[in-house]
Steps between C-alpha positions, in 0.01 A plus 500: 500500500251347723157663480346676822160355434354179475200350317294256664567325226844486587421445921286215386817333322766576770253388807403173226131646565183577277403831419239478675612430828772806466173717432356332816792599663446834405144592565529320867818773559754209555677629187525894475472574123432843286273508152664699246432620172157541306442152558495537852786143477621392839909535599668403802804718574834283526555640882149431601523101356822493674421569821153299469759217482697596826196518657379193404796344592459677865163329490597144399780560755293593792227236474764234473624649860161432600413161473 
């Protein structure tokens, strides 16, 4: 079963990024994220990485058009 949530452990692997710069993406608002737990540990919701992708792809896709 694939899990609903993500680590940003685990965005950092599949996007071949630090840790870091997934946090970054989270505190600017790029990345929508939720902190769970007693730890207060950041997770990204499957649906919401997905469709960061899509529109990052409408993005790349659009600034192509414009040059």
């Amino acid at each position: 079963m694939e899990p609903r949530f993500y680590t940003i452990s685990d965005v950092a692997e599949m996007f071949a990024l630090s840790e870091q710069g997934v946090r970054a993406m989270i505190r600017s608002g790029e990345l929508r994220a939720i902190q769970v737990g007693g730890s207060r540990q950041w997770r990204i919701e499957k649906s919401v990485l997905e469709q960061y992708i899509e529109n990052a792809y409408k993005a790349s896709e659009a600034a192509l058009k414009a040059k």
